[in-house]
C-alpha positions in Angstrom: -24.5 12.5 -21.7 -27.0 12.8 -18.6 -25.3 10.0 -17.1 -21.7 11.2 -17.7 -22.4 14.9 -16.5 -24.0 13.0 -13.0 -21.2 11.1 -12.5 -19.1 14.6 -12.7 -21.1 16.2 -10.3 -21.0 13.1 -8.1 -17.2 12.8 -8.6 -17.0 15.7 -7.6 -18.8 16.2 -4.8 -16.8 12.9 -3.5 -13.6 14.1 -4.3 -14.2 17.5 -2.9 -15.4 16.4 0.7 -12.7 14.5 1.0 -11.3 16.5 3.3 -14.2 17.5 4.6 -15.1 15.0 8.8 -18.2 12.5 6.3 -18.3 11.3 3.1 -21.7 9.9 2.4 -22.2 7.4 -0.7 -25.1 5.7 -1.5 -25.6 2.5 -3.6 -27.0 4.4 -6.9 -23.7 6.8 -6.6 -21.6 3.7 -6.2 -23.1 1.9 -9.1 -22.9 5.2 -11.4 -19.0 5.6 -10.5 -18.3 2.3 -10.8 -19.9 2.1 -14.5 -18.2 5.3 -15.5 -15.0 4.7 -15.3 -14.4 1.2 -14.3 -11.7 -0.3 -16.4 -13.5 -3.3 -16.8 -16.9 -1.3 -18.0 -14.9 0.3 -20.1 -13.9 -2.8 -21.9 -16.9 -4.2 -22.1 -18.1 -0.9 -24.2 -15.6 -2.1 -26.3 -17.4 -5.3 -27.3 -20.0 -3.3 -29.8 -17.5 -1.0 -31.4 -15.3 -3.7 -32.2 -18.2 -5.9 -33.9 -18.7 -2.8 -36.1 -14.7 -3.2 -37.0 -15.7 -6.6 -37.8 -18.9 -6.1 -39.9 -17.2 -3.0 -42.0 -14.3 -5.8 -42.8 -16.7 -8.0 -44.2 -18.7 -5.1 -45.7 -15.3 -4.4 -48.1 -15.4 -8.1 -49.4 -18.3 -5.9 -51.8 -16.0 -2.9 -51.9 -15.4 -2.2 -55.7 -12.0 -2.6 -56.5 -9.5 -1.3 -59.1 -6.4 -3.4 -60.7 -3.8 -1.9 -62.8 -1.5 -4.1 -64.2 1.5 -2.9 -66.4 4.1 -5.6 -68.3 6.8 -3.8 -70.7 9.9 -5.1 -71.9 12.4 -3.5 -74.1 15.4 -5.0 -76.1 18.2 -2.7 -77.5 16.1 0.2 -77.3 13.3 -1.6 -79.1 9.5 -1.7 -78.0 9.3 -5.2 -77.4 6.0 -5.0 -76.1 4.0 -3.4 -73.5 0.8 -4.2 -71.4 -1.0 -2.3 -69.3 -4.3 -3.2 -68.4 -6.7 -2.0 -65.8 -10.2 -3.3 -64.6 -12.7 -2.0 -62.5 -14.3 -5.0 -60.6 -17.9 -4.1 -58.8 -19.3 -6.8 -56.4 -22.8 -7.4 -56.0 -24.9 -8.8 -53.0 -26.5 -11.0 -55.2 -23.5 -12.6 -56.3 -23.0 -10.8 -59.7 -19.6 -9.5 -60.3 -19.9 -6.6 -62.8 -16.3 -5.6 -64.3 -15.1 -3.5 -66.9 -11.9 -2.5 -68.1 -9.1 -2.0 -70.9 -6.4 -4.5 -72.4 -3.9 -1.9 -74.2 -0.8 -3.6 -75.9 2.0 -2.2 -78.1 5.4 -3.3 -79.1 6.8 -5.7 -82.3 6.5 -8.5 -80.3 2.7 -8.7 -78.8 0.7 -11.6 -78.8 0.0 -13.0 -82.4 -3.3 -12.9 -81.6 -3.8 -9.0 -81.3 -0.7 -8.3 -84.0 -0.4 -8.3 -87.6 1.7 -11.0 -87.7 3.7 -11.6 -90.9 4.3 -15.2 -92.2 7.4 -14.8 -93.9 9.5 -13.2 -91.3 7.9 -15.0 -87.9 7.6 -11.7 -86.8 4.9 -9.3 -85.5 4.8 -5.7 -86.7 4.9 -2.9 -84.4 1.0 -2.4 -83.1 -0.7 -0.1 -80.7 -4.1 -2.8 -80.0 -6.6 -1.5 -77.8 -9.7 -3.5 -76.3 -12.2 -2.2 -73.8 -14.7 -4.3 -72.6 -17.4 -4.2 -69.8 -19.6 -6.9 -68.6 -20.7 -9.5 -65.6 -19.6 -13.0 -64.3 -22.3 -14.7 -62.4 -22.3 -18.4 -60.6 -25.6 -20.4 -61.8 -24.9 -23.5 -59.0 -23.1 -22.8 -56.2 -22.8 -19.4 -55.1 -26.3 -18.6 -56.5 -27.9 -18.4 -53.9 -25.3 -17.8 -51.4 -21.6 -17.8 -50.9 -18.7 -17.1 -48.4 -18.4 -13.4 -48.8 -22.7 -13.0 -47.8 -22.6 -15.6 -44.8 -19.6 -13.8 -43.1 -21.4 -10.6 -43.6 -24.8 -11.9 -41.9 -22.2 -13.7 -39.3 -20.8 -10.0 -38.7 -24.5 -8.6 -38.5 -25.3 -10.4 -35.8 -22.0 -10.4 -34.1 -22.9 -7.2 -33.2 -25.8 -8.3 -31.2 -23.2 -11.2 -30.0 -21.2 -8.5 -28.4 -23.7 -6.0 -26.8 -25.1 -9.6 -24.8 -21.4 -10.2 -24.0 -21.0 -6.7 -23.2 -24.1 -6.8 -20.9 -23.1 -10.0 -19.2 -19.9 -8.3 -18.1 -21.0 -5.3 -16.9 -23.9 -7.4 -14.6 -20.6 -9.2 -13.5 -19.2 -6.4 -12.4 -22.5 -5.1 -11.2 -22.8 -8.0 -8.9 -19.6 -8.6 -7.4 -19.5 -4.5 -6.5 -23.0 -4.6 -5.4 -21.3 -7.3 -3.0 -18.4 -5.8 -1.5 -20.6 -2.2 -1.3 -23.2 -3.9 0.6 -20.7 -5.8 2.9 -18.8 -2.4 3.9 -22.2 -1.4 4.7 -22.5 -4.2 7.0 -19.0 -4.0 8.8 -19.8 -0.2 8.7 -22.7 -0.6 11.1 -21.5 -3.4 13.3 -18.7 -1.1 13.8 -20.7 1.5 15.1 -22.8 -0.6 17.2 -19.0 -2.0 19.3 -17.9 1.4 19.0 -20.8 2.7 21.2 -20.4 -0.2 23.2 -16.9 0.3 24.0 -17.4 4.2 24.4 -20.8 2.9 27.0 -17.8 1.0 29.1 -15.2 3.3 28.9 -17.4 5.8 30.8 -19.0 2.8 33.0 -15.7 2.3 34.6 -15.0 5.5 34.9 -18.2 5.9 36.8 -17.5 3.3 38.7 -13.9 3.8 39.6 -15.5 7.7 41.1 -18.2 5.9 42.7 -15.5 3.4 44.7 -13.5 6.3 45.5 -16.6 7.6 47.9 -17.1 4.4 48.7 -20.7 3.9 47.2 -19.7 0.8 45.6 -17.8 -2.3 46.1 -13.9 -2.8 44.8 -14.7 -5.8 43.1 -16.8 -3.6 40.1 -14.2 -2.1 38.8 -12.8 -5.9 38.3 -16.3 -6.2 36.5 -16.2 -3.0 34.0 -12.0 -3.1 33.3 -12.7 -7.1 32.1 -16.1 -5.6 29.7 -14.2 -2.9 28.8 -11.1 -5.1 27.7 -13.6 -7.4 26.1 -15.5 -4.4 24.2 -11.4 -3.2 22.8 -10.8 -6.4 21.8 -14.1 -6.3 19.3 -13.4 -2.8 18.5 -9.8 -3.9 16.7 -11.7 -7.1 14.9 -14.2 -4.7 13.9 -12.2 -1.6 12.8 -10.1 -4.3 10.9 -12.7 -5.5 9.0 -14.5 -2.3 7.8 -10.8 -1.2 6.8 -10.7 -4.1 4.7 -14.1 -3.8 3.0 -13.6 -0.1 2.9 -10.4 -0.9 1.1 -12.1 -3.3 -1.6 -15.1 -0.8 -2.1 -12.4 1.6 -3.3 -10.5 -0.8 -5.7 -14.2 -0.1 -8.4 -13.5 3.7 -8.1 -11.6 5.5 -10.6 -11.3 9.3 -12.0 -11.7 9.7 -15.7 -8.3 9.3 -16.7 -7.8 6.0 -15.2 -6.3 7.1 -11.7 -7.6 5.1 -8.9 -9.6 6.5 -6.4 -9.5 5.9 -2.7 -12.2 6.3 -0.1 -11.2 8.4 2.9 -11.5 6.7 6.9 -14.7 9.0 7.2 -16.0 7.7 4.3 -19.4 5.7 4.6 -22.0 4.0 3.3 -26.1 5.0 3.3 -28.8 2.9 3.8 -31.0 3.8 0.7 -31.4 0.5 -1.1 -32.2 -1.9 2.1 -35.9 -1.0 2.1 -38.3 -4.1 2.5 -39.8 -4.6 -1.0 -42.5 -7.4 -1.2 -42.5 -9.9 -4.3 -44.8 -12.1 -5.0 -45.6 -15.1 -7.6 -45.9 -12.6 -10.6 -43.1 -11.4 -9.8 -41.2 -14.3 -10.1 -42.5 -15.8 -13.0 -42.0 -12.2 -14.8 -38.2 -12.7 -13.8 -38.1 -16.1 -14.7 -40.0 -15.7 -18.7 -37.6 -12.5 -19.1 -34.6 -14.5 -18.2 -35.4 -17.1 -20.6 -36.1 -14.5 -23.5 -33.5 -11.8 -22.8 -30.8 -13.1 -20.6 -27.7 -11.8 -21.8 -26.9 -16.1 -21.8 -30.0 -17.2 -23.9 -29.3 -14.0 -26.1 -26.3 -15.7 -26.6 -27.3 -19.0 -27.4 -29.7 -17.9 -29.7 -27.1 -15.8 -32.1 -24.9 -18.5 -32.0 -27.5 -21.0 -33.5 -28.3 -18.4 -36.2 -24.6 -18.2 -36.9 -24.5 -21.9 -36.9 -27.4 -22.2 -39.7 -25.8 -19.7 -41.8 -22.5 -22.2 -41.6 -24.9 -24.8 -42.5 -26.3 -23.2 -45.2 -23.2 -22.1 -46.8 -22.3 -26.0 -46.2 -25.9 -27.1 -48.3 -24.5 -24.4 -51.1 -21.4 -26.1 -50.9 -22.6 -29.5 -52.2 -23.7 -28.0 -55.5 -20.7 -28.1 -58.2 -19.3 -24.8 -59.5 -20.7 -23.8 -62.7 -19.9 -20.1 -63.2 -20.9 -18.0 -66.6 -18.8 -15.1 -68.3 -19.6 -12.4 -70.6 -18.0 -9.4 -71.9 -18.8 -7.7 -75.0 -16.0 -5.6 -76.3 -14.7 -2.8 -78.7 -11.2 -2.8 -80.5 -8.9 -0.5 -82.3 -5.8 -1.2 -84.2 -3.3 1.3 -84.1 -5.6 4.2 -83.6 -8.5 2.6 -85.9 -11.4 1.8 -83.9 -14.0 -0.6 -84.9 -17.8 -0.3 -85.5 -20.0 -0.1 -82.8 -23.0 -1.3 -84.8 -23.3 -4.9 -84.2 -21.0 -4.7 -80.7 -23.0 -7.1 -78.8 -23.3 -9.9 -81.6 -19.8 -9.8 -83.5 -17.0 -8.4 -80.4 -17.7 -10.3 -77.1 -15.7 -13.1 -74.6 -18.0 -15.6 -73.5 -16.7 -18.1 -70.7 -18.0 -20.9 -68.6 -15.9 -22.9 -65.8 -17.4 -26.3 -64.4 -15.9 -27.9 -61.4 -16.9 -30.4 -59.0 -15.5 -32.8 -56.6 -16.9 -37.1 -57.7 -17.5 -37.8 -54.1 -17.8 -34.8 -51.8 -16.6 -36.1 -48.9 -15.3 -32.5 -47.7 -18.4 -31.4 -48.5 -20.9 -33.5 -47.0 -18.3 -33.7 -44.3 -19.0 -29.8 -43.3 -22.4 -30.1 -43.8 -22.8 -33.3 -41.3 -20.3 -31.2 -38.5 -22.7 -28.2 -38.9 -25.8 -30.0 -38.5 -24.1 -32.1 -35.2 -23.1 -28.5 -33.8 -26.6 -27.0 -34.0 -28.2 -30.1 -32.3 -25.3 -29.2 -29.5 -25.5 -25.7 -29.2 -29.6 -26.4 -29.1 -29.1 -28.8 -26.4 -26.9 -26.5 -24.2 -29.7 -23.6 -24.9 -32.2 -26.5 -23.5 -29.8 -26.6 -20.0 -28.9 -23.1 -20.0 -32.1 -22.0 -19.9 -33.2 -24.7 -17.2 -30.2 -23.4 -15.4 -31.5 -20.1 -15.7 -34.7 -20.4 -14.4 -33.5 -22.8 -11.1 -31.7 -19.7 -10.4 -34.2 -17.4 -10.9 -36.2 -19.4 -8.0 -32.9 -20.0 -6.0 -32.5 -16.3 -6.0 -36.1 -15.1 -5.0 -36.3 -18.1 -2.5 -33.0 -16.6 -0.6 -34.8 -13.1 -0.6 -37.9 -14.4 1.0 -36.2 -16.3 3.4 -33.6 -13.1 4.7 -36.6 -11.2 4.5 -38.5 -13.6 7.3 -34.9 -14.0 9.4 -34.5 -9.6 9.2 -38.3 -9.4 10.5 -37.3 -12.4 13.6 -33.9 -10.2 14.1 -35.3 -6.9 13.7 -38.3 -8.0 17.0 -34.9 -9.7 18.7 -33.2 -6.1 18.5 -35.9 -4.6 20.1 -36.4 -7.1 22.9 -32.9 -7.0 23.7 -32.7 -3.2 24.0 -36.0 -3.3 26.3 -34.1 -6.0 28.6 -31.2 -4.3 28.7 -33.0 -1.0 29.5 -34.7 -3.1 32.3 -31.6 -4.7 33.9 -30.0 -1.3 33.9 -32.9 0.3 35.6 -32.6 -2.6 38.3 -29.0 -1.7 38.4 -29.7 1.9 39.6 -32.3 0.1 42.0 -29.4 -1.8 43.1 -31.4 -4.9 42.5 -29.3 -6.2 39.8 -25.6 -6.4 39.2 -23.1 -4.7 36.6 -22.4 -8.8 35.7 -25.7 -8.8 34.3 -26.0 -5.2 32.7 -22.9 -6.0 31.0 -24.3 -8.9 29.3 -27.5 -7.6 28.4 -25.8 -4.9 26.7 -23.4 -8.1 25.0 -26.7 -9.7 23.6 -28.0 -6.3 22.1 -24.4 -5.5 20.4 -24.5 -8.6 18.9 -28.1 -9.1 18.0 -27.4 -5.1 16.3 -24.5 -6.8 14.5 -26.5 -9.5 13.6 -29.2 -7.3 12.3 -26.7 -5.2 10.3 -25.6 -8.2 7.9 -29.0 -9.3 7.2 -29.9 -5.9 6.2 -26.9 -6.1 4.0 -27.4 -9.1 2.8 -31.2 -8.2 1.9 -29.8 -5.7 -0.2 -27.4 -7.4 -1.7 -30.3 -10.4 -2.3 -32.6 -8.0 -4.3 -29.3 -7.0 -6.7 -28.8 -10.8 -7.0 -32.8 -11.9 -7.5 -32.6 -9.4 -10.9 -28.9 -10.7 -11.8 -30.2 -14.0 -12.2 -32.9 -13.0 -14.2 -30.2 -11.0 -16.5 -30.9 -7.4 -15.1 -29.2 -4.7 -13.1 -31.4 -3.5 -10.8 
């Protein structure tokens, strides 16, 4: 709820300033829009729910269950006969079946068995036979200790925790890729600045100049000079205005309102700085990342569901090789036409006893599914083995890219500032007239694209320390 009501306010304050000449968004606002309402976020929330569809569908293979069952015929207005008989079945997690129920028949042609039948005419006289009975059915070999029904429940247990590692992969995913495209409007954003103000700086150059010739304090030839900069500078600016556009464009394809209306970011929108701070890891760090990757990344969590599902198949499959040998027994009560029997004595004179045995002579199916399971755990085990190798590499890939655009932003950053001193130099020499617009003109150039230069790495800094805790399975 905390995060939802923030998201409204920032929304909010997004969609109202609009109109208004600067739209600021940092990172953290990005991130929280983006896992509001983001179609694919809000798919991946759908992951959990719908393993709790699947676990209350295996939950109602125990659901007791009612049968009613009614079989009448009549001939020429005569009660031939008439069944009806419902049973209340109760399923156990143990794999005891209690059931209980009544077996009502009536008519002059019932089942000898429950009639008074008469010798002499072949017939059965017209009965009203009653039984109720209540009692259990329980599997002594196979299905003892386990069957079909329990496995897919455990299976749909931990489904559950399948789908909130799925759900967390995605949404990293996401995480990542907007985390990329954010961090890369932030760079075109800045480089576009940095032209701008060099285009604006030569715009007002010539102009300078172009007064300057006019009262003949300088020489013809330097407008020739600041027209070809300035021409040079336009050029840039249309690359560059093209390009944050374009990133501008893709950072507004994550946004969406709450009912699933696209958003789009405004020209004046931009992008904030907070998030490109140095940060400084170190070993501990790393090996943090790299021993919480191989425990909890949304992968490994993965992995290891998937073997438990696999040794519940297997174990069903080791259940499966035992033969069937299932056990009846349901002690009963009678009447005939309205007389009931005794009671005393129900459990040793009125009772249906039953036993089934069944068994294939060579189990080939059997031992079959029970080889294929085993084969498949030694597989999925394997992969685990290499996934988690996999892991860790790019654990260290990750933090080894950070370090290393961390050293080349420090070497930019001191390039930055000795280009700006140099150019501040030269154009102090200019005023001197000991140097030439040639030479102010390029010194400017190298700073311009030094800036630029700067301006990706700091992006791509940021962008590093999302990636160094993607790798390791986190959104950071």
């Amino acid at each position: 709820m905390k995060i939802k009501i923030l998201f409204i306010f920032l929304l909010g304050s997004i969609t109202t300033s609009f109109a208004q000449d600067s739209v600021a968004l940092s990172f953290e606002q990005f991130n929280l829009l983006v896992a509001a309402n983001h179609p694919v976020s809000k798919q991946a929330f759908l992951l959990p729910e719908m393993a709790k569809s699947q676990l209350k569908i295996a939950r109602g293979s125990f659901d007791p269950s009612i049968q009613f069952d009614i079989d009448q015929k009549q001939t020429k207005g005569i009660n031939t006969y008439k069944y009806i008989e419902p049973e209340l079945k109760i399923p156990t997690l143990i794999g005891l079946d209690f059931k209980t129920g009544i077996e009502q028949s009536s008519g002059t042609s019932v089942n000898p068995e429950i009639g008074k039948f008469d010798p002499n005419t072949g017939k059965t006289s017209d009965v009203n036979y009653g039984l109720f009975y209540a009692g259990f059915q329980l599997p002594v070999l196979r299905g003892l200790l386990t069957d079909q029904r329990r496995i897919e429940l455990r299976q749909a247990k931990l489904m559950i925790d399948f789908n909130q590692a799925e759900q967390v992969k995605i949404v990293n995913k996401l995480f990542l890729n907007a985390a990329k495209d954010y961090w890369n409007w932030f760079a075109a954003y800045q480089k576009f600045n940095y032209i701008k103000s060099g285009l604006d700086l030569a715009q007002n150059r010539l102009n300078f100049i172009k007064s300057r010739i006019k009262e003949g304090e300088e020489k013809p030839i330097d407008s020739v000079e600041a027209f070809t900069e300035l021409k040079r500078r336009e050029v840039q600016f249309l690359e560059a205005n093209l390009e944050l556009m374009n990133s501008r464009t893709i950072v507004s394809a994550y946004l969406w309102d709450e009912n699933a209306n696209p958003l789009q970011l405004l020209p004046s929108s931009k992008p904030m700085a907070l998030g490109t701070n140095l940060v400084k890891y170190n070993q501990d760090t790393l090996l943090r990342l790299i021993d919480f990757a191989s425990n909890n990344h949304p992968e490994m969590r993965k992995f290891s569901l998937k073997i438990n599902q696999l040794e519940l198949d297997r174990k069903l499959a080791i259940e499966n090789l035992k033969p069937q040998l299932n056990f009846s027994y349901l002690p009963f009560q009678t009447y005939t036409n309205g007389n009931k029997e005794e009671v005393e004595g129900l459990f040793a004179k009125n009772y249906k006893f039953g036993m089934s045995f069944k068994s294939s002579l060579f189990l080939r199916k059997e031992r079959g599914k029970f080889q294929l399971s085993t084969l498949k755990i030694k597989e999925t085990n394997l992969a685990f083995q290499q996934g988690k190798r996999e892991l860790s590499n790019g654990v260290l890939i990750a933090f080894n890219e950070l370090e290393n655009i961390e050293k080349l932003r420090t070497i930019q950053q001191a390039l930055v500032e000795n280009a700006s001193l140099l150019r501040d130099a030269e154009i102090t020499r200019f005023d001197a007239g000991e140097s030439s617009l040639f030479l102010v003109n390029q010194r400017e150039r190298t700073l311009i694209e030094a800036q630029s230069k700067l301006a990706e790495l700091i992006a791509k800094y940021a962008f590093a320390k999302t990636n160094l805790y993607f790798a390791a399975g986190i959104v950071n």
